[in-house]
C-alpha positions as a Markdown table, in Angstrom:
| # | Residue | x | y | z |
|---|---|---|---|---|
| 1 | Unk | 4.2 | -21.3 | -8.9 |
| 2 | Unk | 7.1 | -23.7 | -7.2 |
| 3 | Unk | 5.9 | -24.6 | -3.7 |
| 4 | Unk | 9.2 | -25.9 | -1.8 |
| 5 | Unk | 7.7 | -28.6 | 1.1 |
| 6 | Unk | 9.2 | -27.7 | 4.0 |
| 7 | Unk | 10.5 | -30.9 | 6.4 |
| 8 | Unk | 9.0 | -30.8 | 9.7 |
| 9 | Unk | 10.2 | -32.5 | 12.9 |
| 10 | Unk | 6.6 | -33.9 | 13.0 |
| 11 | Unk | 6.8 | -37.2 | 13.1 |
| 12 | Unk | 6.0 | -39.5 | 9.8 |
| 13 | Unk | 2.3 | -39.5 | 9.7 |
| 14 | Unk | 1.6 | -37.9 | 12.8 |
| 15 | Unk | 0.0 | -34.1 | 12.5 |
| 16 | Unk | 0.9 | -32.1 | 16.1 |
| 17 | Unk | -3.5 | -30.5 | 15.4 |
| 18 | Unk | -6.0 | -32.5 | 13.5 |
| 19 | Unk | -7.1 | -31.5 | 10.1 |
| 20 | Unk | -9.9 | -28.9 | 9.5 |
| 21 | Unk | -12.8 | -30.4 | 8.7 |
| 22 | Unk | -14.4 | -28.1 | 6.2 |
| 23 | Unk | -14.0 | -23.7 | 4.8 |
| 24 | Unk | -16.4 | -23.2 | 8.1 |
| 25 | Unk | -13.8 | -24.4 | 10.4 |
| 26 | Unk | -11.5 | -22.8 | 8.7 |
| 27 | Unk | -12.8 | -19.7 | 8.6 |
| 28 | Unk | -13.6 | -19.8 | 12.0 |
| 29 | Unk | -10.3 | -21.0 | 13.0 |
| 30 | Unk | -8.3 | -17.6 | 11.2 |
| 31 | Unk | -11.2 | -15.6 | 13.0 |
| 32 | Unk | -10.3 | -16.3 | 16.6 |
| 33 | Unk | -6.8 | -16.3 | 15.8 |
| 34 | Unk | -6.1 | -12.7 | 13.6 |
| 35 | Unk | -8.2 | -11.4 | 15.9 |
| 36 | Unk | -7.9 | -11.6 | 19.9 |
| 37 | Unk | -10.9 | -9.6 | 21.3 |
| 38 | Unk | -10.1 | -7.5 | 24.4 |
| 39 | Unk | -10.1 | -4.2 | 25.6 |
| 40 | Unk | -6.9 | -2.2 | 23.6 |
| 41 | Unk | -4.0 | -1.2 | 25.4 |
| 42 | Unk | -1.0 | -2.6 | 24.6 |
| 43 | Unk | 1.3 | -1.4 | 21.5 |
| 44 | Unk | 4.4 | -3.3 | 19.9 |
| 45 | Unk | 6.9 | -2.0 | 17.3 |
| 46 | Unk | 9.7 | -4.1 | 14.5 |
| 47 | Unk | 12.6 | -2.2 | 13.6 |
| 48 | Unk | 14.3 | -3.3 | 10.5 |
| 49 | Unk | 17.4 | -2.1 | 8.9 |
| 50 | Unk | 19.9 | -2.6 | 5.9 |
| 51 | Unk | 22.7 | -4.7 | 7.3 |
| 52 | Unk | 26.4 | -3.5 | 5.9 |
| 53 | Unk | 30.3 | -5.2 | 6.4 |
| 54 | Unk | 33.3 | -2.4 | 6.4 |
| 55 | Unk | 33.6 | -2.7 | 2.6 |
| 56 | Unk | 29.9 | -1.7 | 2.4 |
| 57 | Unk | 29.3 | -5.4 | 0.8 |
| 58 | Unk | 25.9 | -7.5 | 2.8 |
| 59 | Unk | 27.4 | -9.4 | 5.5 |
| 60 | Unk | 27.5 | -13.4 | 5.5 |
| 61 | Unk | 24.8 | -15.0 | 7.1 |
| 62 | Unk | 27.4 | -17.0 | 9.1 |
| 63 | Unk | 29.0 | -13.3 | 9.9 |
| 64 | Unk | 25.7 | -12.2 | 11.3 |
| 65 | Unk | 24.6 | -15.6 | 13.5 |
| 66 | Unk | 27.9 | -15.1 | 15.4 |
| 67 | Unk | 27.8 | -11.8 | 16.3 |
| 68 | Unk | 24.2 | -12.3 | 17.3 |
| 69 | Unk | 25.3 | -15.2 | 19.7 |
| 70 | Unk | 23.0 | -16.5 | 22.7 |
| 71 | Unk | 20.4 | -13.7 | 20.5 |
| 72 | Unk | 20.1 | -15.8 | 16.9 |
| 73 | Unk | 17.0 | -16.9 | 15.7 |
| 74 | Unk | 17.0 | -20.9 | 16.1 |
| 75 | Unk | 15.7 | -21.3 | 12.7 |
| 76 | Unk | 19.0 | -20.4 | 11.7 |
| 77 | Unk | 21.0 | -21.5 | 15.0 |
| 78 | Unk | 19.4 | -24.9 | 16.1 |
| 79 | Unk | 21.3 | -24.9 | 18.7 |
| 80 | Unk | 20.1 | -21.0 | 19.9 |
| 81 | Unk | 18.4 | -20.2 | 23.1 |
| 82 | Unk | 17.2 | -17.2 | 21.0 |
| 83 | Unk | 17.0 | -15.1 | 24.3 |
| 84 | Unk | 15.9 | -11.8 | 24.0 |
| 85 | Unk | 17.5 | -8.2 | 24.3 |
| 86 | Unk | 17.8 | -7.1 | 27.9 |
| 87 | Unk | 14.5 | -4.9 | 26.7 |
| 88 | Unk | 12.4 | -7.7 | 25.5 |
| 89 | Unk | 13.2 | -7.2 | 21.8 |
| 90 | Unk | 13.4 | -10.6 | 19.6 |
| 91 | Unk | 16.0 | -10.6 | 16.8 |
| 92 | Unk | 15.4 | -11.7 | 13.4 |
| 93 | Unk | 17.1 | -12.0 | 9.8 |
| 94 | Unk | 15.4 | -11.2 | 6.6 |
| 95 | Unk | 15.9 | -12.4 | 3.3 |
| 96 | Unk | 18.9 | -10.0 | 2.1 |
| 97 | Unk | 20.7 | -9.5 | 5.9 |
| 98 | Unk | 18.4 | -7.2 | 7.0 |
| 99 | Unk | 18.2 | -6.9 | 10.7 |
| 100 | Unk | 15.0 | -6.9 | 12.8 |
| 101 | Unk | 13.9 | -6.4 | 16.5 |
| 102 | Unk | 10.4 | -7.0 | 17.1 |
| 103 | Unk | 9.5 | -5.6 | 20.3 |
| 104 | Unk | 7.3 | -7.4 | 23.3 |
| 105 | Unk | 4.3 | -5.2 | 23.6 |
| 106 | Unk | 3.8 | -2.6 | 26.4 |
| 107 | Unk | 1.0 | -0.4 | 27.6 |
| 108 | Unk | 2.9 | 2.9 | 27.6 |
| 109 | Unk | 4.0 | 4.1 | 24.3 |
| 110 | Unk | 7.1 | 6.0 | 26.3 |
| 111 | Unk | 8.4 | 2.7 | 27.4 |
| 112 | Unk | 8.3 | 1.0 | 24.3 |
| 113 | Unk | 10.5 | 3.3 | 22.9 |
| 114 | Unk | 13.0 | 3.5 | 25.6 |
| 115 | Unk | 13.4 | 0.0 | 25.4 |
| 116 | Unk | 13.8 | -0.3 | 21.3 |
| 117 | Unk | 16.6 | 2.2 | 21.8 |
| 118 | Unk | 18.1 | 0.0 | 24.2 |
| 119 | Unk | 18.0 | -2.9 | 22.4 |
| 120 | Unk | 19.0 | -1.3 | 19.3 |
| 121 | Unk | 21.8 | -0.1 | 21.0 |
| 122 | Unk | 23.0 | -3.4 | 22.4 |
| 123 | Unk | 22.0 | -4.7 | 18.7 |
| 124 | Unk | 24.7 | -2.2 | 17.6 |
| 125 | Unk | 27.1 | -3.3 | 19.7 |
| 126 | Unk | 27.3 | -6.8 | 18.8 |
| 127 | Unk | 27.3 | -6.3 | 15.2 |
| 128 | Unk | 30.0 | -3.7 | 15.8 |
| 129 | Unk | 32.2 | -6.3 | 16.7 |
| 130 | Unk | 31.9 | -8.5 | 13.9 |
| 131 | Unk | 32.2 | -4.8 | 11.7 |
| 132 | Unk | 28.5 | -5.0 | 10.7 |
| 133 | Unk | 26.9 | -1.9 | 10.5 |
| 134 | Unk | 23.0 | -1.4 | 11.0 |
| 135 | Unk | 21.7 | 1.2 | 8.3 |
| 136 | Unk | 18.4 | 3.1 | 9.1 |
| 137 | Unk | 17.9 | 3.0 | 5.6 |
| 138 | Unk | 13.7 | 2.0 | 4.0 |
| 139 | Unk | 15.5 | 1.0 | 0.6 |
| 140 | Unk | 19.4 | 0.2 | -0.4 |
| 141 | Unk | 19.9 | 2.4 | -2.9 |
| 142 | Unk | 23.6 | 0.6 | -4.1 |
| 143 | Unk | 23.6 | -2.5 | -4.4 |
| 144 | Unk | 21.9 | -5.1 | -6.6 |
| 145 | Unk | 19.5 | -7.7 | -4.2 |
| 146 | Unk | 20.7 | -11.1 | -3.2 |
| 147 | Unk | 19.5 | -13.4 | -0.4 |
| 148 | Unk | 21.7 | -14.6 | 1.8 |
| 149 | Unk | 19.0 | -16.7 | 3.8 |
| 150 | Unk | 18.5 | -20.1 | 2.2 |
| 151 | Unk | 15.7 | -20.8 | 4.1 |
| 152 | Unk | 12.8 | -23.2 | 1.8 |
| 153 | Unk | 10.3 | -20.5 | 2.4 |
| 154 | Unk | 12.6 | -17.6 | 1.2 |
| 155 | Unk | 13.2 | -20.2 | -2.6 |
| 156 | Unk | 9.6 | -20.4 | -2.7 |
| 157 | Unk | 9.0 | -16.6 | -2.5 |
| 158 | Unk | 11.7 | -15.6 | -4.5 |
| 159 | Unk | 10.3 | -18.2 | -7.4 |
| 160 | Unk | 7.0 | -17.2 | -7.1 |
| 161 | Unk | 7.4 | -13.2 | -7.0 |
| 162 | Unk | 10.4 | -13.7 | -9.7 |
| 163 | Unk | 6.9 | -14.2 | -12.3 |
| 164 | Unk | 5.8 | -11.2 | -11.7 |
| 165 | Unk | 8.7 | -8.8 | -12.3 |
| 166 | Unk | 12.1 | -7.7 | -10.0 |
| 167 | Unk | 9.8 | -6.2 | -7.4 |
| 168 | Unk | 9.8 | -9.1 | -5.3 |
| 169 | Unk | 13.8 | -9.6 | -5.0 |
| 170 | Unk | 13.8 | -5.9 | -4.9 |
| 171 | Unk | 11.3 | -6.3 | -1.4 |
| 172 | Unk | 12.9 | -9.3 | 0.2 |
| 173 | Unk | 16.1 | -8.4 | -0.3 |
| 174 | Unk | 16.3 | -4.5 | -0.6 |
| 175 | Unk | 13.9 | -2.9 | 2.0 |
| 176 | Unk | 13.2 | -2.2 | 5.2 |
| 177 | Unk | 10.2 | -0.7 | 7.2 |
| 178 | Unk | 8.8 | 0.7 | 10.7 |
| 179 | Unk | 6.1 | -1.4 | 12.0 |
| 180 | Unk | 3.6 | -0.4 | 14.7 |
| 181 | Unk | 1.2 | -3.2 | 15.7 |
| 182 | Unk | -2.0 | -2.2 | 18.5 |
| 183 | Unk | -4.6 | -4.3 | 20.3 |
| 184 | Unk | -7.5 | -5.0 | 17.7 |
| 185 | Unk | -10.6 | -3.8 | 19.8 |
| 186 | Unk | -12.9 | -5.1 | 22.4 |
| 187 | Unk | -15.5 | -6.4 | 20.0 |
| 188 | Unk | -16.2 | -6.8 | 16.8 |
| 189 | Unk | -17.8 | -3.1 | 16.4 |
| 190 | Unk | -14.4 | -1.9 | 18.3 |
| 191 | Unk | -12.4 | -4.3 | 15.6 |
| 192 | Unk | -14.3 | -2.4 | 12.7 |
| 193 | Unk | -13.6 | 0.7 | 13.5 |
| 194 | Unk | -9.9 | 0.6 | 14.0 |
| 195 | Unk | -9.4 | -1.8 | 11.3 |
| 196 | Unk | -10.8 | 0.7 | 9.0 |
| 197 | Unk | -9.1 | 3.4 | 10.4 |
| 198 | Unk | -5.7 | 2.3 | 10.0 |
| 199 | Unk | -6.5 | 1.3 | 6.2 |
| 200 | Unk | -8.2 | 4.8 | 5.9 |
| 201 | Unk | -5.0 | 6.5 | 7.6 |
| 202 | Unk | -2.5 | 4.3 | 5.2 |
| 203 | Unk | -2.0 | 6.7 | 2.2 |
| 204 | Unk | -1.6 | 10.3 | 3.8 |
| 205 | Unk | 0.6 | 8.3 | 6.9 |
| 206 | Unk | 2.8 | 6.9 | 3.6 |
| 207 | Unk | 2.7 | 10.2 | 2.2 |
| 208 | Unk | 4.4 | 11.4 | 5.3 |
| 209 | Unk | 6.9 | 9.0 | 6.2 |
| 210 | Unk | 8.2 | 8.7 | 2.4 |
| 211 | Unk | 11.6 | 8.4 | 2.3 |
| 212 | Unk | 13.3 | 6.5 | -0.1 |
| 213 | Unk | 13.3 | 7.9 | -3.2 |
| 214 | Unk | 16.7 | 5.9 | -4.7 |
| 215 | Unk | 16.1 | 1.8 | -5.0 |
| 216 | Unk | 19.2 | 0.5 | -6.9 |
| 217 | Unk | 17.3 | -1.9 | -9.8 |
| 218 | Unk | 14.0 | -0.4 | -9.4 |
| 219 | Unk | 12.8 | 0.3 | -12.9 |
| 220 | Unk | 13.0 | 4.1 | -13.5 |
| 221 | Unk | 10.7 | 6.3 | -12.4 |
| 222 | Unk | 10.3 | 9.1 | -9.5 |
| 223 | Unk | 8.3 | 7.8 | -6.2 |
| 224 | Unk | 8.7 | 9.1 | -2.8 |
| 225 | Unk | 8.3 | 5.6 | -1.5 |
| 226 | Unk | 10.5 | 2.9 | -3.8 |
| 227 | Unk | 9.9 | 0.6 | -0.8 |
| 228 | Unk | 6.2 | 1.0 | -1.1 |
| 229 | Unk | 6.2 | 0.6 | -4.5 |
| 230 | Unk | 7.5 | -2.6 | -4.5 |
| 231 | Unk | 4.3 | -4.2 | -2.2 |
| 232 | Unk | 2.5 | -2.1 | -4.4 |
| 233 | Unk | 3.4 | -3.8 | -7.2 |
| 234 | Unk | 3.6 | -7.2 | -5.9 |
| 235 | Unk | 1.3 | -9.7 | -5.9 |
| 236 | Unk | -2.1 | -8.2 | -5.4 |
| 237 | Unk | -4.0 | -11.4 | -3.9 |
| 238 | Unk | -1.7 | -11.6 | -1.2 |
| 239 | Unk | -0.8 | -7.8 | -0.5 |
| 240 | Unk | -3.8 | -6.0 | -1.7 |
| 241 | Unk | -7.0 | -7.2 | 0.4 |
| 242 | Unk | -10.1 | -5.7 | -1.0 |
| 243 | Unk | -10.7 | -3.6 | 2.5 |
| 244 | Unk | -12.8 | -1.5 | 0.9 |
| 245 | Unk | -15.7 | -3.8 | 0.8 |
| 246 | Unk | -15.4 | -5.4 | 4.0 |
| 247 | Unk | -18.3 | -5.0 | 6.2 |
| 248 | Unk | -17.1 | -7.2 | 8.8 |
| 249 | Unk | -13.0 | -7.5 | 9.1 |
| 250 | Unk | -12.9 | -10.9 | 11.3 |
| 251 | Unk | -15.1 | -12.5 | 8.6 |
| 252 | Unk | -13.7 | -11.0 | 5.8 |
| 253 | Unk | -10.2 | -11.3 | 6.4 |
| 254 | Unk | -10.7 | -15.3 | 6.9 |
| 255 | Unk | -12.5 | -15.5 | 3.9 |
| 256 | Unk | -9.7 | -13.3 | 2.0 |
| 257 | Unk | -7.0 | -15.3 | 3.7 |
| 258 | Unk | -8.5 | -19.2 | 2.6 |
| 259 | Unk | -8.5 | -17.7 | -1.3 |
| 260 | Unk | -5.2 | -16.3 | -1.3 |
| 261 | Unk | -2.5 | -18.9 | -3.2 |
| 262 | Unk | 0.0 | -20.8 | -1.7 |
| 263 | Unk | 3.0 | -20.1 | -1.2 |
| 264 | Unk | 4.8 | -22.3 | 0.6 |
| 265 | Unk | 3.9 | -26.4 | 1.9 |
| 266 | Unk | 5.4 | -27.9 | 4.8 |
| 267 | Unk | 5.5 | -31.9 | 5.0 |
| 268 | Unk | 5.2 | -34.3 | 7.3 |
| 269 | Unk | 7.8 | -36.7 | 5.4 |
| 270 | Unk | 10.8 | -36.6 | 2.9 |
| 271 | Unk | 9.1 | -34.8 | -0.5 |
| 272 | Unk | 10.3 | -33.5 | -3.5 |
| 273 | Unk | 9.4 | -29.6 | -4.3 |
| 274 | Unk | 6.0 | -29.6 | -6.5 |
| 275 | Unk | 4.4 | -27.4 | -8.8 |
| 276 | Unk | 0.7 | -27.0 | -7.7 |
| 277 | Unk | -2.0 | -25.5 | -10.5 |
| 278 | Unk | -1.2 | -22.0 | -11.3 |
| 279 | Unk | -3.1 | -20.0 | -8.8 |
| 280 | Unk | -3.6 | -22.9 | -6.3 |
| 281 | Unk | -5.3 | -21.8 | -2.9 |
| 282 | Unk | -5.7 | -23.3 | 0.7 |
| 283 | Unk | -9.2 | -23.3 | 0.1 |
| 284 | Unk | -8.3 | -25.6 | -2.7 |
| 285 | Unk | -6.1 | -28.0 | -0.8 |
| 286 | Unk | -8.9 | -27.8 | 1.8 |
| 287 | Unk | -11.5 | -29.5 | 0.1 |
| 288 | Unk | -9.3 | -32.3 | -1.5 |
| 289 | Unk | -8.0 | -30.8 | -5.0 |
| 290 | Unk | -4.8 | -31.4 | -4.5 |
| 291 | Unk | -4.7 | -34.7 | -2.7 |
| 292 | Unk | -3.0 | -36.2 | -4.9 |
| 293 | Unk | 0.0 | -33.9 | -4.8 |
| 294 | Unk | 0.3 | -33.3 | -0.9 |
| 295 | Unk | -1.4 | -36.9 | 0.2 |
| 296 | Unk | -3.3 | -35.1 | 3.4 |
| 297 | Unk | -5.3 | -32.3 | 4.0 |
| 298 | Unk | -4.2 | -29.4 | 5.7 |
| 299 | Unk | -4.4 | -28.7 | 9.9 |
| 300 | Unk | -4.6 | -25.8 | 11.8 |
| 301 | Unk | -0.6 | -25.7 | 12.2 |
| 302 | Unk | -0.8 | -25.5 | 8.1 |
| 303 | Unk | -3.5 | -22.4 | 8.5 |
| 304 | Unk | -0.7 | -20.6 | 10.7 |
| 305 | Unk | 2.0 | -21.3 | 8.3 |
| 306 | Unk | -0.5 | -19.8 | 5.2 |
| 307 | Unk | -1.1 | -16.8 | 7.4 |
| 308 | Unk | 2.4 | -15.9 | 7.7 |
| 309 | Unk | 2.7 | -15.4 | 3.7 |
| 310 | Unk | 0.3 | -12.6 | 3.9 |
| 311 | Unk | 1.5 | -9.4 | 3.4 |
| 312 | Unk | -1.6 | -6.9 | 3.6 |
| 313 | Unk | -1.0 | -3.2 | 4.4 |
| 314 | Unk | -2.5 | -3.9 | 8.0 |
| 315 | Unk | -2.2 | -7.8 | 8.9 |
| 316 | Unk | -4.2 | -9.6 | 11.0 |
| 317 | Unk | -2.0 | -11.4 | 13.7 |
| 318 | Unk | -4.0 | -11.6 | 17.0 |
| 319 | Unk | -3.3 | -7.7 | 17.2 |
| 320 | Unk | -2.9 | -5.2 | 13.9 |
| 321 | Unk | -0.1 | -5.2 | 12.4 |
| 322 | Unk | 0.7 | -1.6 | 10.1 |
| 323 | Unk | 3.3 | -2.8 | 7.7 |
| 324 | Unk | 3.1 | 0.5 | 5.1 |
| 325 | Unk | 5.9 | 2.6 | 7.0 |
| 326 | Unk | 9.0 | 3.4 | 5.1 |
| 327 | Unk | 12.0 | 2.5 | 7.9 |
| 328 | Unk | 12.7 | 6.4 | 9.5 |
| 329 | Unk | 16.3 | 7.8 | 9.2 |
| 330 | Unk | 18.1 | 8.3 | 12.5 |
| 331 | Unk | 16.2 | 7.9 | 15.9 |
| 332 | Unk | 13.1 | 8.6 | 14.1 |
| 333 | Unk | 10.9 | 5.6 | 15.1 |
| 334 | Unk | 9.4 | 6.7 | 18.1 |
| 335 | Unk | 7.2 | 9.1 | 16.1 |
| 336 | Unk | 5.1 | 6.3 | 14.2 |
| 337 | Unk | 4.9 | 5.0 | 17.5 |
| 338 | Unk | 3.1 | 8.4 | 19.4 |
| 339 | Unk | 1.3 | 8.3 | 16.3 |
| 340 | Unk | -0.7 | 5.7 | 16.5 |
| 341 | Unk | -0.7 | 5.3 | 20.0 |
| 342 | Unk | -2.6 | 8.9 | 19.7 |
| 343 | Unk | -4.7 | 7.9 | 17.1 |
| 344 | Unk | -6.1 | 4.7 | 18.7 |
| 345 | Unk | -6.5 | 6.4 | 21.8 |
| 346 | Unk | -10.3 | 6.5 | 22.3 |
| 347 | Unk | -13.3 | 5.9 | 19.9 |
| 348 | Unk | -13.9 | 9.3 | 19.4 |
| 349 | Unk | -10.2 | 9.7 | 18.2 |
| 350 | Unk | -10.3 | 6.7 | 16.1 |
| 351 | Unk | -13.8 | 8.1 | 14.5 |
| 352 | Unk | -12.1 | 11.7 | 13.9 |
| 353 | Unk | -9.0 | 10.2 | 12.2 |
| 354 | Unk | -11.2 | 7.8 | 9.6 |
| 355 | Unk | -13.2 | 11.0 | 8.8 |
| 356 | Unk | -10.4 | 13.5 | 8.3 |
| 357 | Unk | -8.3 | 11.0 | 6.3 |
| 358 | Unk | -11.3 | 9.9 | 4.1 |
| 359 | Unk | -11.3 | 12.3 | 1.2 |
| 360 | Unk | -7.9 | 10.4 | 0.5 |
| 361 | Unk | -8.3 | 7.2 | 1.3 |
| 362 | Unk | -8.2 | 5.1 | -1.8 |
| 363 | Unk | -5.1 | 7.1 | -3.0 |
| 364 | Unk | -2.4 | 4.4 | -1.9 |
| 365 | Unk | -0.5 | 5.2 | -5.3 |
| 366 | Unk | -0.2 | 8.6 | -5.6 |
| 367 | Unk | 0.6 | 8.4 | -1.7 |
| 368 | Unk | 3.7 | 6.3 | -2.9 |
| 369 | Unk | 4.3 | 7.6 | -5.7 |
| 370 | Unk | 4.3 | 11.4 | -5.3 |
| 371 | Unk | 4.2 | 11.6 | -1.4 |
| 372 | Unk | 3.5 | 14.9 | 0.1 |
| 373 | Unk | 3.6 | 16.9 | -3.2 |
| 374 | Unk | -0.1 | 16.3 | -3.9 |
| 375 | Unk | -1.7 | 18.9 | -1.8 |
| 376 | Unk | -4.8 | 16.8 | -0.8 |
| 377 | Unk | -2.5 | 14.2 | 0.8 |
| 378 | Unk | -0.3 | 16.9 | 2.1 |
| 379 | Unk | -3.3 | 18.4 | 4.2 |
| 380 | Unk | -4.5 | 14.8 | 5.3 |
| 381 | Unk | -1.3 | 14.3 | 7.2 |
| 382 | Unk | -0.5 | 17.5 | 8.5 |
| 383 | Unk | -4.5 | 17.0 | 10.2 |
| 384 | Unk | -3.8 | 13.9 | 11.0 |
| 385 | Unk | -0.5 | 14.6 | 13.1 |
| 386 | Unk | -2.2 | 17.6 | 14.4 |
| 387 | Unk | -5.0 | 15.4 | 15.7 |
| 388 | Unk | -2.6 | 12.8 | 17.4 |
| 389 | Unk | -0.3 | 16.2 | 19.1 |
| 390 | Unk | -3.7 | 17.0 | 20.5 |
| 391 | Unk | -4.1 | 13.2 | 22.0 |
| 392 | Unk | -0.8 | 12.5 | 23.0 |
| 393 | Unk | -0.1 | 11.2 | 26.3 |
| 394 | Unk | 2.8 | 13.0 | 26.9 |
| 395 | Unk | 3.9 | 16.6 | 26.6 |
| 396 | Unk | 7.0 | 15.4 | 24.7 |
| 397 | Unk | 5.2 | 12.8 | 22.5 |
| 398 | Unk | 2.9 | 15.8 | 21.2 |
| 399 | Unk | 6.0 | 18.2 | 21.2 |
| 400 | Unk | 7.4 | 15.3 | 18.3 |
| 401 | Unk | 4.1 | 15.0 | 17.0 |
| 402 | Unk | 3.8 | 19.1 | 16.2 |
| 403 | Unk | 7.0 | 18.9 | 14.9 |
| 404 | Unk | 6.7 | 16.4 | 12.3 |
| 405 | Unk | 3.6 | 18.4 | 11.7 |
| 406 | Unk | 5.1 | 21.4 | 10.7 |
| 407 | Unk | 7.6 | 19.2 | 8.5 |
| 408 | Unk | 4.9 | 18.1 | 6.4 |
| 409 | Unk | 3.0 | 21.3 | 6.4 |
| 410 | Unk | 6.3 | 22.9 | 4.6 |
| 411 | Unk | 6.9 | 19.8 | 2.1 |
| 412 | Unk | 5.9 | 19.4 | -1.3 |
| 413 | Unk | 7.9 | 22.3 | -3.0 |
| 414 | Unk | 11.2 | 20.7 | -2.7 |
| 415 | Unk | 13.1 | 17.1 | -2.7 |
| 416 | Unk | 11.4 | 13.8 | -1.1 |
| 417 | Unk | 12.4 | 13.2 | 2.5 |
| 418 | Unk | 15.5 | 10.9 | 2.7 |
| 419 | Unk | 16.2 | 12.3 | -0.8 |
């Protein structure tokens, strides 16, 4: 596995946080920061779609930085101010042109989503005028994947995941998802519980948001989710935490997260790419194994880096952070959105969710794979929408919820959604 070291504006020999001093520290460290302890209430939401010029062909990077303007990310435009949308949201490029807003948080489900639509309104707009168009689109079904970000993280990944099979060109390049991210609880009972909720949730809730069927240089076969089934076939140490075991999530996931291989090292001074030992984790280069190769330990600002190359179903990242949502066609978003707002409402809820999704929850393949056609998983997420219409805060949010409801109550005899 190539690891690309990344230059930093660090000064030579000079680390902005001192090195960790042993695993404990460590652990500790990814502890208090995956995991900010308070009472829930606020909910955030990333939008991503499939970027497209006139011809249909992926816009230039340089295409999509200028119609972005005073709103590019300043990885990419140093010289940004990388404001915000007038509603908060933050925009950022993936791998293969893909668009993303990633929305501040807010306490009322209703305002989030007025403001997403705003800003992907205003997104629109901009684009619009260098002819970009934004597809709400979970998988590109024509063309073939290429990056057009040259970032030294994006090499490393595509390296790394090109080992494994086309899935992870296919991923970076090809897909695009709804995101919902919540408060992580009060304490670390609170943390528990939702935690396992939203991994208990995952299959039915991918069962029911399928939608991309069609994944142009997917190998053949039928899955209701081709975006899905490219994390699902990815790298399992990095996107396939073993939840099911985990007593304790804040512990767990830092001990998880230290044994997980590198992906990608940032150094302090001018360095060649290297080629760690195969499998080669930040618990390794935290006690000393490969001093030789990166000449220092790692700090905390190292730890944050790791984290970032995580991709769990639900991440840890001060809040929780559900990644397994196929992007929704149309105007769609706003009903993961009342979803999980419902479902996170109150402990009770949160209880009543893990035990009606239960009977499926270790069924994260066939979720993918066959979607709502398997009856048990069809049932799951009609309940499960049926239990969040009941806790909606609004009349309209529960009016959407019913709705979708009823759409997976009728599915499984015909084609996938999106199909």
């Amino acid at each position: 596995m190539a690891i690309i070291m990344e230059r930093s504006s660090r000064p030579k020999g000079g680390l902005d946080q001192g090195e960790l001093t042993s695993r404990a520290a460590a652990e500790a460290y990814v502890g208090g920061v995956c995991f900010k302890l308070g009472p829930p209430r606020l909910i955030g939401a990333e939008l991503e779609w499939l970027t497209a010029d006139r011809t249909g062909a992926r816009p230039s990077l340089a295409t999509i930085v200028a119609a972005l303007g005073p709103h590019a990310p300043a990885s990419l435009a140093p010289a940004s101010p990388a404001q915000p949308l007038p509603g908060g949201s933050v925009v950022t490029i993936e791998p293969g042109g893909q668009i993303e807003l990633s929305s501040a948080p807010f306490a009322d489900p209703a305002l989030l989503t007025a403001r997403l639509r705003a800003d992907a309104a205003r997104l629109r707009d901009l684009l619009a005028v260098a002819g970009i168009g934004m597809i709400a689109a979970p998988a590109d079904a024509e063309r073939a994947p290429q990056r057009v970000l040259d970032l030294p993280r994006y090499a490393a990944m595509e390296r790394h995941f090109a080992g494994i099979g086309p899935f992870g060109a296919l991923m970076m390049c090809n897909t695009a998802a709804t995101q919902v991210s919540i408060d992580a609880g009060a304490d670390p009972r609170e943390v528990r519980a939702r935690w396992t909720a939203l991994y208990v949730v995952g299959p039915a809730l991918i069962a029911a948001f399928a939608c991309s069927p069609r994944l142009h240089g997917a190998p053949a076969g039928e899955w209701a989710s081709q975006r899905m089934r490219t994390w699902l076939r990815l790298d399992p140490a990095r996107t396939r935490p073993p939840v099911a075991d985990w007593a304790d999530p804040i512990t767990a996931y830092a001990h998880w997260a230290l044994d997980v291989p590198l992906l990608c090292v940032r150094c302090t001074e001018e360095s060649a790419d290297w080629s760690p030992p195969a499998g080669a984790t930040f618990a390794d280069w935290l006690s000393g194994a490969l001093d030789d190769e990166v000449g220092r330990r790692p700090t905390q600002a190292d730890l944050d880096y790791h984290l970032t190359t995580l991709f769990p179903p639900v991440r840890a990242s001060g809040h929780l952070e559900v990644r397994y949502l196929d992007t929704q066609p149309g105007e769609n978003f706003d009903i993961p959105i009342h979803l999980f707002d419902a479902l996170m409402s109150s402990p009770d809820t949160v209880s009543a969710a893990t035990t009606v999704a239960s009977p499926v929850a270790g069924q994260w393949l066939d979720a993918a794979h066959h979607g709502l056609r398997v009856p048990e998983l069809r049932r799951v997420a009609t309940d499960l929408f049926e239990l969040a219409s009941d806790n909606a805060r609004t009349a309209e949010a529960a009016t959407r919820l019913q709705e979708f409801a009823r759409q997976c109550r009728a599915a499984g005899r015909g084609a996938y959604r999106g199909s």
